[in-house]
ZATI-836500 format. One record per atom (N, C-alpha, C): residue number from 1; atom name; x negated, y negated, z negated. Coordinates in steps of 0.2 Angstrom, whole numbers, always signed. Layout:
N
num; atomo; X; Y; Z
NUM; CA; X; Y; Z
...
REM end
This chain:
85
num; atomo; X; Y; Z
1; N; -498; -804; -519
1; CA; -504; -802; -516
1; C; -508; -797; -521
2; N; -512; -794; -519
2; CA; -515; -790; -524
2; C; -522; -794; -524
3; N; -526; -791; -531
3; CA; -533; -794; -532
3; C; -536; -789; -529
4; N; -542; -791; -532
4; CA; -547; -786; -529
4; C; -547; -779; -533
5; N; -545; -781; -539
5; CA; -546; -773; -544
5; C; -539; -769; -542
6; N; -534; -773; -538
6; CA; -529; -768; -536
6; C; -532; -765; -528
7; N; -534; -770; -524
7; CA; -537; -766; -518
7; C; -540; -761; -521
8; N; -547; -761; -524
8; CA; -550; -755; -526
8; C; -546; -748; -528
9; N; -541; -751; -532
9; CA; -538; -744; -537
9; C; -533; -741; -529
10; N; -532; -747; -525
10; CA; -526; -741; -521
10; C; -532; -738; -514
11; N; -536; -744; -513
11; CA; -542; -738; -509
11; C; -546; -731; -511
12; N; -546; -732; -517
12; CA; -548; -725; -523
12; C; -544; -720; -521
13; N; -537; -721; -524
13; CA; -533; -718; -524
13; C; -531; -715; -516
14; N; -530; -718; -512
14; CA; -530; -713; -504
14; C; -535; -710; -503
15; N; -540; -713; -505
15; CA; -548; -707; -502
15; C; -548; -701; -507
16; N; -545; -703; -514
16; CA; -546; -694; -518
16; C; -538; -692; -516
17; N; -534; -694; -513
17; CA; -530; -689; -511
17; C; -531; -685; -503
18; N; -535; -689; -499
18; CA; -537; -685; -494
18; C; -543; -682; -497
19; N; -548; -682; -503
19; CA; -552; -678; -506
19; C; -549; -671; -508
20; N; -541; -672; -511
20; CA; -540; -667; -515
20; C; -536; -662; -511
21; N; -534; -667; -506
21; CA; -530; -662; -496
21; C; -536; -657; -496
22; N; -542; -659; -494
22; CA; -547; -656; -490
22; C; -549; -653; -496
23; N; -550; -653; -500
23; CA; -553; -646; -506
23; C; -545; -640; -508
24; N; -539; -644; -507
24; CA; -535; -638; -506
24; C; -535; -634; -500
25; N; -538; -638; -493
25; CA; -535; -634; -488
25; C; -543; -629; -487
26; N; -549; -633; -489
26; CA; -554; -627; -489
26; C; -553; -622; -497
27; N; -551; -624; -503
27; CA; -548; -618; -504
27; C; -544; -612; -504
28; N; -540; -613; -498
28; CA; -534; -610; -494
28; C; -540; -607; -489
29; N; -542; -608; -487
29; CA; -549; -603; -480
29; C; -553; -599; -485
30; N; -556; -600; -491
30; CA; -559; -596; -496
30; C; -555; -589; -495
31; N; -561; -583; -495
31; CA; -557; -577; -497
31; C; -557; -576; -504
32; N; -550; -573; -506
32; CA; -551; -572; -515
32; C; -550; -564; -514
33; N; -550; -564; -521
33; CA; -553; -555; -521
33; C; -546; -554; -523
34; N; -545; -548; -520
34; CA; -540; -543; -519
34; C; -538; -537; -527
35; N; -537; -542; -533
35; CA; -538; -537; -537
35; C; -532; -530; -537
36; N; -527; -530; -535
36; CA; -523; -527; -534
36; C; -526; -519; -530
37; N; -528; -522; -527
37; CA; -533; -515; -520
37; C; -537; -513; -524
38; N; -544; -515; -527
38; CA; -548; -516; -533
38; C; -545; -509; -537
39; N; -540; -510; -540
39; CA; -538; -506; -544
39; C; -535; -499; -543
40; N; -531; -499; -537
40; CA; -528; -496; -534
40; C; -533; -491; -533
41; N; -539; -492; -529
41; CA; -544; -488; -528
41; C; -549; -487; -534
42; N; -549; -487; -539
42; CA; -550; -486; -546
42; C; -547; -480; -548
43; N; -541; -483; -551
43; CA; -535; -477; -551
43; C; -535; -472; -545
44; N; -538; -471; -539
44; CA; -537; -465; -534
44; C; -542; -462; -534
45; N; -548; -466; -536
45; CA; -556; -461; -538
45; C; -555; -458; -545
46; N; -551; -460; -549
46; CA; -551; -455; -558
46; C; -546; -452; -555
47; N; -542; -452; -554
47; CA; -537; -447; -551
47; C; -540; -440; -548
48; N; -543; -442; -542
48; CA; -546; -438; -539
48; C; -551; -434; -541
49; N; -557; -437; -547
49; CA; -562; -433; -553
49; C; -558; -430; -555
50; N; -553; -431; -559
50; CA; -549; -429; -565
50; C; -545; -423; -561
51; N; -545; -423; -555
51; CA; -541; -416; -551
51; C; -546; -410; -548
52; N; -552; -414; -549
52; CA; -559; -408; -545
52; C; -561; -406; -551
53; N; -562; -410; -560
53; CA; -562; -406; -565
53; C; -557; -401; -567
54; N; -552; -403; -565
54; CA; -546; -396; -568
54; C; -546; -389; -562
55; N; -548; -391; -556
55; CA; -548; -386; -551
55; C; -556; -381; -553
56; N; -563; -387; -556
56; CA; -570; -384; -558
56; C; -569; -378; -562
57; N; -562; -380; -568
57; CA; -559; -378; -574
57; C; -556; -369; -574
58; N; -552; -371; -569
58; CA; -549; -366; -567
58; C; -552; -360; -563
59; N; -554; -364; -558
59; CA; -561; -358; -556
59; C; -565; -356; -560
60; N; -569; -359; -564
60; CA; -571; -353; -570
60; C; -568; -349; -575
61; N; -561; -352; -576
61; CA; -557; -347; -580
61; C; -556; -342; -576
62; N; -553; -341; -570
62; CA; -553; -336; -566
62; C; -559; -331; -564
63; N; -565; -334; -564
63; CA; -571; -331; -564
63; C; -572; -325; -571
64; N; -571; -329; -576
64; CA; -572; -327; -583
64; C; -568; -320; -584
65; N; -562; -320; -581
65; CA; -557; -315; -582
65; C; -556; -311; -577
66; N; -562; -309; -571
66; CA; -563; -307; -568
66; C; -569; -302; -569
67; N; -575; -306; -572
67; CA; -578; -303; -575
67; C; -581; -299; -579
68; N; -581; -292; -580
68; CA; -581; -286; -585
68; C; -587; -289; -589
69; N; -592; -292; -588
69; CA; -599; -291; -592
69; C; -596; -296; -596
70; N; -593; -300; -596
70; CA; -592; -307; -603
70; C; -586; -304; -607
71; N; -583; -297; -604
71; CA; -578; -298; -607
71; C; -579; -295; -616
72; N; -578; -297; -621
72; CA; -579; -294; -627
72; C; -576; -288; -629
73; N; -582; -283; -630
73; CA; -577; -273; -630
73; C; -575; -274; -636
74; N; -569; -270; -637
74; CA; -564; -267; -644
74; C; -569; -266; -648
75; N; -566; -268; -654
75; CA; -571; -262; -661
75; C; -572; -256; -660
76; N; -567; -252; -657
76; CA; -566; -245; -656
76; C; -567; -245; -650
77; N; -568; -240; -645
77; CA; -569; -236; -638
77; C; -563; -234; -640
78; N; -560; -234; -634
78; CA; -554; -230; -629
78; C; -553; -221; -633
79; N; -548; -220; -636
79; CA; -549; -213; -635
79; C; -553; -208; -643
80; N; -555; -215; -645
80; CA; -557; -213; -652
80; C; -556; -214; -659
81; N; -553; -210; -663
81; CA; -552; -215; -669
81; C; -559; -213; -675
82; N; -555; -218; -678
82; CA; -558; -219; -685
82; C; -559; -214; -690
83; N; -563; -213; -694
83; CA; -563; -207; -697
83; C; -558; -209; -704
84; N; -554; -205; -708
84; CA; -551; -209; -715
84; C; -555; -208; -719
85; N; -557; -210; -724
85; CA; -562; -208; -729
85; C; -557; -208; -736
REM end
């Protein structure tokens, strides 16, 4: 027969095992966060900065080389030389 401190110990122990059922099974309905997606969508926003600065880049290079007024004139004009001394 059991005493009393064993009734106690084995009533404890079935109520924190239905305790620890029901804090697994409402753990298991909690949403947890998605790090994987998180990241992903990280990585697909710097990617796509990092592709609109090289496209900003590009179009001003092309702008720049287009443009006569930036461009830097010869020492010399076209057509004329230098006197020898």
């Amino acid at each position: 027969m059991l005493g009393f401190r064993g009734l106690i110990a084995l009533l404890s122990s079935r109520v924190k095992r239905r305790q620890s059922a029901f804090a697994t099974l409402k753990g298991n309905l909690l949403a947890k966060p998605n790090y994987q997606f998180e990241k992903r969508q990280k990585d697909l926003a710097k990617k796509s900065k990092q592709e609109e600065k090289r496209q900003q880049k590009l179009a001003k290079k092309a702008a720049d080389e287009n443009d006569p007024a930036t461009e830097t004139p010869d020492a010399t004009p076209t057509g004329e030389t230098t006197p020898n001394a």
